[in-house]
C-alpha positions in Angstrom: 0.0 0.0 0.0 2.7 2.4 0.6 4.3 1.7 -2.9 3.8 4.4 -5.8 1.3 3.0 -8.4 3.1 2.3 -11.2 1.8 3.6 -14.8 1.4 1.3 -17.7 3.8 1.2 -20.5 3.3 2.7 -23.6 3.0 0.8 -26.6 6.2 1.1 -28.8 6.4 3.1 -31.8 6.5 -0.2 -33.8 3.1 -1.3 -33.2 1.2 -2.3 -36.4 -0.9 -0.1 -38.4 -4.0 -2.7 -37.8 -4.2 -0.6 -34.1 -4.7 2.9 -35.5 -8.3 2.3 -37.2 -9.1 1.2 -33.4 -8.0 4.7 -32.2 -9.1 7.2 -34.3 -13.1 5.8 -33.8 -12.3 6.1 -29.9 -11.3 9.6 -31.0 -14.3 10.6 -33.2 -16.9 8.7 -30.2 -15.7 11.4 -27.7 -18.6 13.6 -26.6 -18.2 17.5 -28.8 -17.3 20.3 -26.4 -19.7 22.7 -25.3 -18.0 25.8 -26.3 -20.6 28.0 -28.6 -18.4 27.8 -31.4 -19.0 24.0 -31.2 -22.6 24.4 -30.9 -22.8 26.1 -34.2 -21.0 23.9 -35.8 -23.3 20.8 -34.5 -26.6 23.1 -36.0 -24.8 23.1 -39.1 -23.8 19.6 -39.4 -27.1 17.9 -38.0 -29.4 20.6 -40.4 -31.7 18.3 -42.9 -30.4 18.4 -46.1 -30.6 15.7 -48.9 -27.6 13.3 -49.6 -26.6 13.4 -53.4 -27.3 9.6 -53.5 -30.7 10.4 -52.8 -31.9 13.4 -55.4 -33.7 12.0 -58.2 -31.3 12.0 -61.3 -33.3 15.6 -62.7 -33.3 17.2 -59.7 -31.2 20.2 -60.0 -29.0 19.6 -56.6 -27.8 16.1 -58.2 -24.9 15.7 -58.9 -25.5 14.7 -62.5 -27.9 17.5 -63.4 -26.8 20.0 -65.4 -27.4 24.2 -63.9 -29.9 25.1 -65.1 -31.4 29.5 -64.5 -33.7 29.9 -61.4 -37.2 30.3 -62.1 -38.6 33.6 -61.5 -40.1 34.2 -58.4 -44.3 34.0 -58.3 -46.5 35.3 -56.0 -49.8 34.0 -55.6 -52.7 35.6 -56.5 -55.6 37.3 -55.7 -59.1 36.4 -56.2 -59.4 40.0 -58.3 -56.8 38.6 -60.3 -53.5 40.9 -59.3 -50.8 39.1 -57.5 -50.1 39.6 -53.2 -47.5 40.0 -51.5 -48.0 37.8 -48.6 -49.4 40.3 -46.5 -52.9 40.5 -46.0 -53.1 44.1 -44.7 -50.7 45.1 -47.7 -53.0 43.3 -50.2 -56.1 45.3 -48.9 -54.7 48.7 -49.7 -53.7 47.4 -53.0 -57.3 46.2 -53.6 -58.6 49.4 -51.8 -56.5 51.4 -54.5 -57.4 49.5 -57.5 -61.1 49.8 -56.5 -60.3 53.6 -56.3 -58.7 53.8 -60.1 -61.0 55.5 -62.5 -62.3 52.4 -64.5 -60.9 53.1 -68.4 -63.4 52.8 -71.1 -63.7 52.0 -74.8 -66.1 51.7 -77.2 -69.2 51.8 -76.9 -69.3 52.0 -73.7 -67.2 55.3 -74.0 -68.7 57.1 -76.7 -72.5 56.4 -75.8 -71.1 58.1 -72.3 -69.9 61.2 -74.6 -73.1 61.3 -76.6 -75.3 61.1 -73.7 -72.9 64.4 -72.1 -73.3 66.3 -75.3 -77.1 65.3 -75.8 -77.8 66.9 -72.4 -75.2 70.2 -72.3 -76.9 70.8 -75.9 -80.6 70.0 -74.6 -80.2 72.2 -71.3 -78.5 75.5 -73.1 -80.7 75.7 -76.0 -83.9 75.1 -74.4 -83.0 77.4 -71.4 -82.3 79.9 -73.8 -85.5 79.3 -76.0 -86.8 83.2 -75.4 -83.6 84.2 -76.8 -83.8 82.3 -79.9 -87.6 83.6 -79.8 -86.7 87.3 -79.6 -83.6 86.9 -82.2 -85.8 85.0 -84.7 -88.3 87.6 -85.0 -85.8 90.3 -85.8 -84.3 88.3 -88.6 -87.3 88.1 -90.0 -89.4 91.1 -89.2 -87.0 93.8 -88.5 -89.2 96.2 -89.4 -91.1 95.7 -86.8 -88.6 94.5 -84.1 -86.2 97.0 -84.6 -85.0 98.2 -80.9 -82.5 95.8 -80.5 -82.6 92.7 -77.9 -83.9 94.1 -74.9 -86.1 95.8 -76.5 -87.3 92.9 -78.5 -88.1 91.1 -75.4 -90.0 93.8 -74.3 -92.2 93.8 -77.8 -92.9 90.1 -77.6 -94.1 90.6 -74.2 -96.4 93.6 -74.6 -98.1 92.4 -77.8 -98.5 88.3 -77.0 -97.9 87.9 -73.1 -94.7 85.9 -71.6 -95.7 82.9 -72.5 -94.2 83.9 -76.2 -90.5 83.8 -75.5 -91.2 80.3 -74.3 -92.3 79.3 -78.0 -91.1 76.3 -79.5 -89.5 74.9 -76.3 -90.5 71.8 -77.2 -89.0 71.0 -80.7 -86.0 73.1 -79.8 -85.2 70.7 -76.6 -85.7 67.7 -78.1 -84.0 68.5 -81.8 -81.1 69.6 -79.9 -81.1 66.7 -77.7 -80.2 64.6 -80.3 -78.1 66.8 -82.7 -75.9 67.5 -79.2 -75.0 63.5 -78.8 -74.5 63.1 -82.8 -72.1 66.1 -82.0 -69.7 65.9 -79.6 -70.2 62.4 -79.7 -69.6 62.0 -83.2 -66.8 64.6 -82.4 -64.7 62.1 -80.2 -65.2 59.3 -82.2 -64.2 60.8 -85.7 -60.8 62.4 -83.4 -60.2 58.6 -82.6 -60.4 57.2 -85.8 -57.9 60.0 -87.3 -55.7 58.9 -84.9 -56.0 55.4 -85.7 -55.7 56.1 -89.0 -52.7 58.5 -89.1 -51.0 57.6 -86.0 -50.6 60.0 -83.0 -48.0 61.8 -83.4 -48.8 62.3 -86.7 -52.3 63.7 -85.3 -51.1 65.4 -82.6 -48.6 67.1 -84.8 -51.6 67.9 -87.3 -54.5 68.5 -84.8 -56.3 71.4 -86.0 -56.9 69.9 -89.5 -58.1 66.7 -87.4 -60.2 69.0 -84.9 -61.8 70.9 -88.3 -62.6 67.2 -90.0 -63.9 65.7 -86.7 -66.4 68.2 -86.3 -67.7 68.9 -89.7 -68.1 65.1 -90.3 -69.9 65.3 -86.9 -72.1 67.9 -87.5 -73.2 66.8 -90.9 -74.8 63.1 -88.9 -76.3 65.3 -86.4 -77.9 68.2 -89.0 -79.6 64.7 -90.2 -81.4 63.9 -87.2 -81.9 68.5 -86.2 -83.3 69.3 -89.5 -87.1 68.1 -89.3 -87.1 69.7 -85.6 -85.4 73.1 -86.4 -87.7 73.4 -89.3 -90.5 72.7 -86.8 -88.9 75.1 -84.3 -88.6 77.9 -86.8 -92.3 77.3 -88.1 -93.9 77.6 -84.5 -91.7 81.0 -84.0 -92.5 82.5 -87.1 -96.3 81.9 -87.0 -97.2 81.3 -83.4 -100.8 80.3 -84.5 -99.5 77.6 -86.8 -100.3 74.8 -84.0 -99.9 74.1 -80.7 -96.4 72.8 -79.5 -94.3 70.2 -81.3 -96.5 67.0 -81.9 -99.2 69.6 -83.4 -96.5 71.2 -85.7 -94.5 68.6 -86.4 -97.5 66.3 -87.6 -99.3 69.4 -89.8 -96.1 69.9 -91.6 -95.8 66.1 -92.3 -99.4 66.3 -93.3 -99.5 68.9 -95.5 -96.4 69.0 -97.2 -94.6 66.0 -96.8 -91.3 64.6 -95.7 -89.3 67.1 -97.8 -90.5 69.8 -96.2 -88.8 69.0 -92.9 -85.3 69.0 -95.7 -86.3 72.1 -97.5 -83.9 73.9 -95.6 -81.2 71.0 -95.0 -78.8 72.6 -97.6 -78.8 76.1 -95.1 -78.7 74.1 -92.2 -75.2 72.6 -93.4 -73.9 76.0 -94.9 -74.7 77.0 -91.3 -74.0 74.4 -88.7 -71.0 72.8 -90.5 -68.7 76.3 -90.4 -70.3 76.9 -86.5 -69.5 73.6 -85.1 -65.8 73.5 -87.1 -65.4 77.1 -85.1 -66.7 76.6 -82.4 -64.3 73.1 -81.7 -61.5 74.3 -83.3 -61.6 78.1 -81.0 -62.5 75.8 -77.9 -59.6 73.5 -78.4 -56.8 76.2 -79.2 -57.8 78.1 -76.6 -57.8 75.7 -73.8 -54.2 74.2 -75.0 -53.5 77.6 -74.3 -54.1 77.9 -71.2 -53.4 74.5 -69.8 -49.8 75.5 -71.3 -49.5 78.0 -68.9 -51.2 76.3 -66.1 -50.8 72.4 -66.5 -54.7 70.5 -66.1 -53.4 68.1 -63.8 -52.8 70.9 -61.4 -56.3 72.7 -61.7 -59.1 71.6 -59.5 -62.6 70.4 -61.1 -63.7 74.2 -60.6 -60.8 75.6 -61.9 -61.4 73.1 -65.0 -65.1 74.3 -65.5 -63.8 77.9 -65.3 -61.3 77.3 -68.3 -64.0 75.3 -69.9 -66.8 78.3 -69.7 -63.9 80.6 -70.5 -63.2 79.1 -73.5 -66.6 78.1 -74.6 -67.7 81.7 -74.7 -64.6 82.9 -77.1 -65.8 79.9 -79.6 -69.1 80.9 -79.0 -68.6 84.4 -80.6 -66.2 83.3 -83.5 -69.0 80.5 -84.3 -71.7 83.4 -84.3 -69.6 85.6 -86.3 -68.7 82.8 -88.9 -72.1 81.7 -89.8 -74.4 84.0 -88.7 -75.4 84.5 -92.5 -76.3 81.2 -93.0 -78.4 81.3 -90.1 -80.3 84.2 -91.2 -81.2 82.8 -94.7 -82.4 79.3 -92.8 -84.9 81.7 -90.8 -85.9 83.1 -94.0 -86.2 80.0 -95.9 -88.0 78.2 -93.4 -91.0 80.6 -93.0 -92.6 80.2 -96.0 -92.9 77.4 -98.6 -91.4 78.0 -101.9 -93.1 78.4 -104.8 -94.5 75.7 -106.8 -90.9 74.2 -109.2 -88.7 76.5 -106.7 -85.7 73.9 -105.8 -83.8 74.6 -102.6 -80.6 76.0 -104.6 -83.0 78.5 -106.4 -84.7 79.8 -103.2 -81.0 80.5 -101.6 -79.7 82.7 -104.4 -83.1 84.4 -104.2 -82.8 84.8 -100.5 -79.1 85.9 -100.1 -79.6 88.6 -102.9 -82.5 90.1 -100.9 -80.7 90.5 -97.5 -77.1 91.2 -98.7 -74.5 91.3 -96.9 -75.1 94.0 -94.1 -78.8 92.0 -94.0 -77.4 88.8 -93.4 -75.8 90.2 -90.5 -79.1 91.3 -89.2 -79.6 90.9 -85.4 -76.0 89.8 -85.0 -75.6 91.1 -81.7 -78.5 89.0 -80.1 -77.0 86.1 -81.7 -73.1 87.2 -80.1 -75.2 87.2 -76.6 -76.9 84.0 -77.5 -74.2 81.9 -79.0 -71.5 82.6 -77.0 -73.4 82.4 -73.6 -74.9 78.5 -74.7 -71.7 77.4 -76.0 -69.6 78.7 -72.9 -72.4 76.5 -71.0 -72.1 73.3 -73.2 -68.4 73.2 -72.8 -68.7 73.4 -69.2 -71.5 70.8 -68.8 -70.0 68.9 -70.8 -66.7 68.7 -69.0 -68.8 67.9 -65.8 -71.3 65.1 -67.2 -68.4 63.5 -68.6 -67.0 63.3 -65.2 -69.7 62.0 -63.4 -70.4 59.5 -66.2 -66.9 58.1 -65.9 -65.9 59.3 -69.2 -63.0 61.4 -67.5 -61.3 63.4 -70.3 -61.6 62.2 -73.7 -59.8 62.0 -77.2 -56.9 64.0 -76.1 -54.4 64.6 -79.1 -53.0 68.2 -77.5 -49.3 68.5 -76.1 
């Protein structure tokens, strides 16, 4: 007991290889150390991961496969359609701002939108204006009598057939211009659409007032089909006030009596006059908004701001328009309140006409017709704008820079 323990001898240096397999698995049994450096290194040893000998032979991590490009990265999607992001609050405010996006339009669906705008801006301003058109008819063709100018022609109408006058030949004059306003403006979009499907935009854009003049005049000339019959109504009731009560009376007498033509006898002046307005009156509007959205950029304008501009420039068309075929409109007045005589064509009657009044004639009661025309068309540009709005129709055929 009192003896040192003696240790045991190591093996000599000559031992045979056969021992060293027997060492090195004692080696690799002993437990890892618990060091944190170790424990990382045990995570990243033990973490799943296929062995080679295992992948099927197309699967891109064997060994065999050849590398192929990573596939692009899809989300899934929406039942709307649009992809998500994973995040169901972030996918709601995309939803809520898709739902918010101004829904674009096309076809018919768009241009019936811009013929119902212009069928009501054209409606609303010419029959709220009907005891204009009353007053200024009679002084083309009676200015003997109404000669005091447009207040005083007002005052005439009233003191020799009661209020209720000025308010003749509401009816035809709402409903005629009812439909020539959505033949109109929205004839006006479409033909603006197919110029620039036709010549390309830039090459419209670049060439926009010939494409504003075309567009309206082959506008106008669909909706002049549909006006005449009514206009020749309107002017009929106005120019003989006993001829028969309202538009259904007049309208069916005039069929009666003198047949279809009649409502087309004046379908020539109708043309000489609307075509040259309505190519005015769009062509003035349309240079003299660029003008001013030039200056002050729409995008930046608020919706009142845009009706201002739209009024603004309405009422300088309205008086180039006037001025531009107020001669025609005097000889349809004329030409419209009598029938011709019996073998007198159309063509015949206009010569006959336009040599009677003359130039400083055909001019007669201009300035009721300034007030007039450029007051309804400052209020059909802004209506317009506005119906288009709430309709959806936001803008239109824009071709401007």
């Amino acid at each position: 007991p009192g003896q040192a323990r003696k240790e045991p001898v190591s093996q000599p240096a000559s031992q045979p290889p056969a021992s060293q397999p027997a060492r090195q698995e004692k080696k690799t049994s002993k437990p890892p150390s618990s060091s944190p450096s170790s424990e990382i290194s045990l995570v990243l040893i033990t973490t799943p991961f296929p062995h080679a000998e295992n992948l099927e032979p197309h699967s891109p991590l064997h060994p065999s496969a050849s590398p192929s490009p990573p596939s692009p990265l899809r989300l899934p999607t929406m039942a709307s359609g649009a992809q998500t992001t994973g995040s169901t609050k972030v996918d709601a405010v995309v939803e809520t701002a898709k739902a918010a996006e101004p829904q674009k339009l096309s076809g018919v669906a768009l241009y019936s939108r811009f013929a119902l705008a212009g069928a009501v801006c054209c409606s609303v301003t010419h029959g709220g204006l009907t005891p204009v058109d009353v007053v200024k008819t009679r002084i083309q063709l009676d200015p003997q009598t109404y000669n005091r100018g447009m207040i005083g022609g007002f005052r005439q109408v009233i003191q020799n057939e009661g209020a209720g006058a000025l308010l003749t030949g509401f009816g035809p004059t709402f409903a005629g211009y009812f439909l020539q306003g959505a033949f109109k403006f929205g004839g006006y979009e479409f033909f603006k659409q197919q110029c620039i499907n036709n010549l390309g935009y830039e090459t419209a854009s670049n060439n926009r007032t010939a494409v504003y003049l075309a567009s309206s005049a082959a506008a106008e000339f669909f909706a002049d089909i549909a006006l005449c019959p009514l206009e020749a109504t309107r002017i009929r009731l106005v120019s003989e006030p006993t001829y028969a009560n309202g538009l259904i009376g007049g309208f069916s007498k005039i069929l009666k009596n003198e047949g279809i033509g009649a409502f087309y006898a004046g379908f020539g002046p109708i043309l000489f006059k609307q075509i040259p307005y309505t190519m005015a009156k769009f062509v003035v509007y349309e240079k003299v908004a660029e003008t001013v959205y030039r200056t002050f950029p729409k995008k930046d304008l608020s919706d009142a701001m845009q009706t201002t501009v739209n009024l603004g420039s309405g009422l300088i068309a309205g008086f180039a328009a006037a001025i531009v075929s107020q001669p025609a409109d005097t000889m349809l007045s004329k030409i419209n309140k009598t029938k011709g005589l019996p073998g007198e064509g159309t063509t015949s009657r206009l010569i006959k006409i336009a040599k009677e009044l003359g130039l400083r004639g055909s001019y007669t009661g201009i300035g009721a017709r300034l007030f007039m025309v450029g007051t309804l068309t400052a209020g059909q540009f802004a209506i317009y704008g506005d119906v288009k709005k709430a309709l959806g129709a936001v803008g239109g055929v824009e071709i401007s820079n």
